[in-house]
C-alpha positions as CSV (number, residue, x, y, z in Angstrom):
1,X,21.7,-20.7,3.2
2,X,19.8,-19.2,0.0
3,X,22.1,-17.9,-2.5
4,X,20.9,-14.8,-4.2
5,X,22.2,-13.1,-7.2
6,X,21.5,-9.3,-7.6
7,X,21.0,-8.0,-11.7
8,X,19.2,-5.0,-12.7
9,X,17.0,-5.0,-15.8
10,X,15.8,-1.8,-17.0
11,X,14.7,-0.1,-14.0
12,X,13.8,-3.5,-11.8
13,X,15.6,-5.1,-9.2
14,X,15.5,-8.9,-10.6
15,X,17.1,-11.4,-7.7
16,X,18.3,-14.2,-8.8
17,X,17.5,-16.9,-5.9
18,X,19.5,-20.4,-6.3
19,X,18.4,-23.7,-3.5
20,X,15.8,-24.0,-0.6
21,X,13.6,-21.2,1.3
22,X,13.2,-22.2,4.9
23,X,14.4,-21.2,8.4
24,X,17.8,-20.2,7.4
25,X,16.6,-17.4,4.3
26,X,16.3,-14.5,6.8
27,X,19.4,-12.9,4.1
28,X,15.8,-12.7,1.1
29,X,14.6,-10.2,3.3
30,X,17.9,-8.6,4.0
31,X,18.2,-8.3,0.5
32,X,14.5,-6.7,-0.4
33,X,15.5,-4.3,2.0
34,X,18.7,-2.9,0.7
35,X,17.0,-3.1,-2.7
36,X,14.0,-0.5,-1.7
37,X,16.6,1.2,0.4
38,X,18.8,1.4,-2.6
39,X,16.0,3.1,-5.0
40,X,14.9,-0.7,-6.2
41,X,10.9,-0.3,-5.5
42,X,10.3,-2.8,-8.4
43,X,11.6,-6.2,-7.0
44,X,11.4,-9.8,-9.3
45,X,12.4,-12.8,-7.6
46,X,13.9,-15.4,-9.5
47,X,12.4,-19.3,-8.7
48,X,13.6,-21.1,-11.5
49,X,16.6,-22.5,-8.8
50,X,14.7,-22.9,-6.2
51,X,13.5,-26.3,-5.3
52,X,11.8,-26.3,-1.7
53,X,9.7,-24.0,0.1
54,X,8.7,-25.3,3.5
55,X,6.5,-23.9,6.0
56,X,9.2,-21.4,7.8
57,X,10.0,-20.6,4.2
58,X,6.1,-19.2,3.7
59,X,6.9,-16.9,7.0
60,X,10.3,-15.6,5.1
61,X,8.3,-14.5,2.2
62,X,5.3,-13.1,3.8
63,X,7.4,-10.6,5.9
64,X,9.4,-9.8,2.5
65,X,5.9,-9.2,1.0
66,X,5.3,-7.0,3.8
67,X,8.0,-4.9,3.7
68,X,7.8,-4.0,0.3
69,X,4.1,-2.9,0.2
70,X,4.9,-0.8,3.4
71,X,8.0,1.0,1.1
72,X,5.0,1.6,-2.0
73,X,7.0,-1.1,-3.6
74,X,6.1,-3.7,-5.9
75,X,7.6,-7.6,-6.2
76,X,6.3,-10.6,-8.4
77,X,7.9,-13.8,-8.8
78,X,8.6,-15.9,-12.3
79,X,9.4,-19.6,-12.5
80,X,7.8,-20.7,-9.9
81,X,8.1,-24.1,-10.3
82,X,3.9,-25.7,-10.0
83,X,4.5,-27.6,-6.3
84,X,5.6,-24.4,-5.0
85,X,2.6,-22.8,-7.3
86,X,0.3,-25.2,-5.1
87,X,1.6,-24.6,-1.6
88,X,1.4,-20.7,-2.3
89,X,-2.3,-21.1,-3.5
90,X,-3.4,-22.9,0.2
91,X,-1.8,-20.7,2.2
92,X,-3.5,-17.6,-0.1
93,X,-0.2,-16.3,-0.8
94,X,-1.4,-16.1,-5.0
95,X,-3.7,-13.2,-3.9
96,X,-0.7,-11.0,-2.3
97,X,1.9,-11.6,-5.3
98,X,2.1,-11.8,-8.8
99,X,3.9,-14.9,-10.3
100,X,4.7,-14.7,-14.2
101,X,5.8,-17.3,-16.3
102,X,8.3,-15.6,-17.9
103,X,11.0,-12.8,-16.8
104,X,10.4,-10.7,-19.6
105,X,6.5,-11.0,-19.2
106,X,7.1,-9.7,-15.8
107,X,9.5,-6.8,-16.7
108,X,7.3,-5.5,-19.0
109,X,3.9,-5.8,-16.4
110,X,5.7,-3.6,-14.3
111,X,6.2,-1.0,-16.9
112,X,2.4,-1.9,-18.0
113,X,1.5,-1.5,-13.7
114,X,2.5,2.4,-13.6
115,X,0.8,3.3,-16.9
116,X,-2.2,2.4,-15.2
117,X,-1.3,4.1,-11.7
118,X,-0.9,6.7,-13.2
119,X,-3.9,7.0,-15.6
120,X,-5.9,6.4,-12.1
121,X,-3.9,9.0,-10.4
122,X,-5.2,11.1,-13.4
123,X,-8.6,10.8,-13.4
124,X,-9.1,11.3,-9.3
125,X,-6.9,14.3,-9.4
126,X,-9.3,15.4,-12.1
127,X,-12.6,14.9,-10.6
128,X,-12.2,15.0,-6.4
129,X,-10.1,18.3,-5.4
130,X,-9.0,18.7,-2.3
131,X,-9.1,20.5,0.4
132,X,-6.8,22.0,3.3
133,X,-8.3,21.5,6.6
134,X,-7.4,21.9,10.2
135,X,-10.5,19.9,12.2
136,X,-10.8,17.1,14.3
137,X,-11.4,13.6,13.5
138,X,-11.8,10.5,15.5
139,X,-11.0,6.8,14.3
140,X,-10.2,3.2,15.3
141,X,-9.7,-0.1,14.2
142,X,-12.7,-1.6,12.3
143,X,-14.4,-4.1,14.8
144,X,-12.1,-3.9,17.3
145,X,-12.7,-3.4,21.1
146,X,-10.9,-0.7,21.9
147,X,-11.2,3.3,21.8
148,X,-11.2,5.9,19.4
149,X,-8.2,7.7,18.9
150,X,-8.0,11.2,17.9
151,X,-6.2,13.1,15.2
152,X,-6.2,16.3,12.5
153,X,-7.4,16.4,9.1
154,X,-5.1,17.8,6.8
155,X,-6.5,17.3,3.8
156,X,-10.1,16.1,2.4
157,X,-10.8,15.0,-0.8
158,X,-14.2,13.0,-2.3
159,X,-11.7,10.1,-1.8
160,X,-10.2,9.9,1.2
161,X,-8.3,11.9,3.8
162,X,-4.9,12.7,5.2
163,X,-4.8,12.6,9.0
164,X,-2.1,13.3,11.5
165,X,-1.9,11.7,14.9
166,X,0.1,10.1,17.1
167,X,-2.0,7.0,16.7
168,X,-0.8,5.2,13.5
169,X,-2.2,1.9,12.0
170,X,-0.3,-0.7,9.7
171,X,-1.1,-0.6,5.8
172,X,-4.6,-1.7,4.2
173,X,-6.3,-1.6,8.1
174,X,-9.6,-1.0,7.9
175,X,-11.0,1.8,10.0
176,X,-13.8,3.3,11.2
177,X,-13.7,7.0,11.0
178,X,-16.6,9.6,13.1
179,X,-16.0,13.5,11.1
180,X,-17.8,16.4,11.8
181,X,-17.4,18.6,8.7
182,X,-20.5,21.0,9.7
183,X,-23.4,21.5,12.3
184,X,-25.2,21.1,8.7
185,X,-23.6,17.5,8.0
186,X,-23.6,16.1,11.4
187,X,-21.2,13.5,12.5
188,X,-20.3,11.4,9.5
189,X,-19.4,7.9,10.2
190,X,-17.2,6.1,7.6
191,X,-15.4,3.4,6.7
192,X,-11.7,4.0,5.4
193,X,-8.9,1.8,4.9
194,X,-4.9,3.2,5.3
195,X,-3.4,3.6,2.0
196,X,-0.3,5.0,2.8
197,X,1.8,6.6,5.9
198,X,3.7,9.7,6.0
199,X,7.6,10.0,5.6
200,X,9.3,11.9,7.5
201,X,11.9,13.0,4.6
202,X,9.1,13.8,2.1
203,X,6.5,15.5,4.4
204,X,7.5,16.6,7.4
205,X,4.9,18.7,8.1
206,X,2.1,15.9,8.0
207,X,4.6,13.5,10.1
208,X,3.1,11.3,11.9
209,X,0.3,10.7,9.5
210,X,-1.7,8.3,7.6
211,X,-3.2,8.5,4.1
212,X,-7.2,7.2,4.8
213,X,-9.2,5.6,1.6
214,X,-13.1,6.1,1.8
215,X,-14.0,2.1,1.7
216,X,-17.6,1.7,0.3
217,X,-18.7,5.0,0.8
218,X,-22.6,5.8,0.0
219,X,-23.0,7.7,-3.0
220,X,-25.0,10.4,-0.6
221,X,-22.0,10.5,1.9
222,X,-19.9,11.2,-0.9
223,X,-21.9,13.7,-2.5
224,X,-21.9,15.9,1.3
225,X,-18.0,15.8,1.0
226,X,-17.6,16.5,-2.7
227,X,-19.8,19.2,-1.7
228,X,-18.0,20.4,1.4
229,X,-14.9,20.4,-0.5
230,X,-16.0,22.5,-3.5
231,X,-18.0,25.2,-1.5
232,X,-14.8,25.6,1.0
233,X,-12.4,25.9,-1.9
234,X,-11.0,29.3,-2.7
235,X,-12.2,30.4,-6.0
236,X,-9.8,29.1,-8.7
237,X,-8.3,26.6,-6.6
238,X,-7.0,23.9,-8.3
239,X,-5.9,21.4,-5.7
């Protein structure tokens, strides 16, 4: 079985990982769990120990990926050793994680990661305001045969939209999206991809309910919502 070492440095969870990731290292994900459960969101794995990934090793480490973008988290690996470097880059797995040469590079690109978030965070809460709605909207997955499911729009921004339904779909699903703001606007049909899901514990009044980012929106489409959304704000609303 995979040995694993828990340390923390500064505020990241760094696991230490010691032999072979295969069929028997179902205890990595385990342990990516307690650490988000446990206020870790920041996760480093280890590799400088480990010598063999095979293919049900790749399986092990996608659904650990997984579970951690689903939780807001973050993980990226250092000393990966370059055959493991190779096998990761042809099953595409180099695009989903960060792997840093060093462990104190990697410490310090988290802390570098959430400057940036939040500079981003910034500037959209700066120039799209939102605004509290209570009006249907319609959506299913992107090129998919299969019907359009219907929810309530919480909120609307220049940006996106929170929706609540009973219909939920997985992280970064892309979907396609039919709202009727106004008679004036018509029926706008956009693309939007799920950028985060509702927790119960934090907000219970949007629960079930999925955070929808505006995917390649058309600068016109954008400029009726922006517009929408300022004209229905109440004067001095800051939102």
């Amino acid at each position: 079985m995979l040995e694993i070492a828990f340390r923390r440095v500064e505020s990241v969870a760094v696991l230490d990982l010691t032999g072979n990731i295969n069929i028997d290292s179902a205890n990595l994900i385990e342990k990516i769990g307690w650490c988000l459960e446990n206020g870790y969101p920041d996760i480093l794995c280890n590799f400088e120990n480990i010598n063999l990934v095979d293919y049900a090793g790749l399986s092990v480490l996608a659904i650990a990926f997984k579970n951690v973008e689903n939780h807001k988290g973050r993980i990226k690996l250092s000393g990966v050793a370059g055959h493991i470097k190779n096998i990761f880059s042809l099953m595409c797995l180099d695009r989903i994680v960060e792997m840093c040469d060093e462990e104190k590079q990697a410490v310090s690109s988290f802390k570098e990661d959430q400057i940036i978030s939040e500079i981003k965070k910034k500037k959209l809460r700066r120039r799209f305001r939102r605004l509290p709605l209570d009006i249907k909207v319609e959506f299913k997955a992107k090129d998919k045969n299969e019907e359009f499911s219907r929810g309530k729009v919480a909120n609307l921004s220049g940006v996106g939209l929170l929706v609540v339904a009973d219909k939920l779909y997985p992280l970064n699903e892309m979907l396609e999206v039919k709202l009727l703001l106004s008679q004036k606007t018509g029926v706008l049909e956009i693309q939007a991809k799920v950028a985060w899901l509702v927790r119960m514990e934090l907000q219970p009044q949007f629960y079930p309910g999925m955070g929808l980012e505006f995917y390649q929106l058309e600068p016109s489409l954008q400029k009726k919502i922006v517009e929408f959304v300022e004209r229905n704000l109440p004067s001095g609303c800051n939102i």
